[in-house]
N, C-alpha and C positions, 0 to 999 in steps of 0.2 A: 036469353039464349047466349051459351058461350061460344068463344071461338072457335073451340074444337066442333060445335054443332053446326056452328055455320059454313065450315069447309066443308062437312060431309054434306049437308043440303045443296053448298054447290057444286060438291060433283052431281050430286043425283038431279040437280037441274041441269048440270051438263050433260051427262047421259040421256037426258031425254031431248035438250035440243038436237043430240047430232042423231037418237031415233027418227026424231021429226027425216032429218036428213038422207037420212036411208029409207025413209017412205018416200021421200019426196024424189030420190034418183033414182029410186031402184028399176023402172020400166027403160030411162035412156042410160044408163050408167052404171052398170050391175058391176065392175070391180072398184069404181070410187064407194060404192056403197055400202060395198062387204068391208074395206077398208074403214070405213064410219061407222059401221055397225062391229068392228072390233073396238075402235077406240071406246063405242060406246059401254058395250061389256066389261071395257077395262077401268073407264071412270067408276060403273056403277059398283063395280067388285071392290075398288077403290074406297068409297064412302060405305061399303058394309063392312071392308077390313077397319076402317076409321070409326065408325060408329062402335066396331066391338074391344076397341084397341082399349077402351075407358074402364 
């Protein structure tokens, strides 16, 4: 696996920690959430821009 594939798996493994995140607040803390659940979008659009970038 080269470098450039190992950044893009960790954004998409970041993306899915801070999903975790936004399940895990969303009932006591629905604007921390929404705010976790953009980053989360943004990492994941992130490592599909980077995966297509090759």
């Amino acid at each position: 696996m080269s470098q450039h594939e190992l950044i893009a798996v960790g954004l998409l493994a970041l993306a899915g920690f801070l999903i975790g995140g936004v399940y895990t607040m969303w009932k006591t803390a629905k604007i921390a959430a929404a705010v976790l659940g953009v980053l989360a979008l943004l990492a994941a659009g992130g490592a599909v821009a980077w995966f297509m970038s090759t």
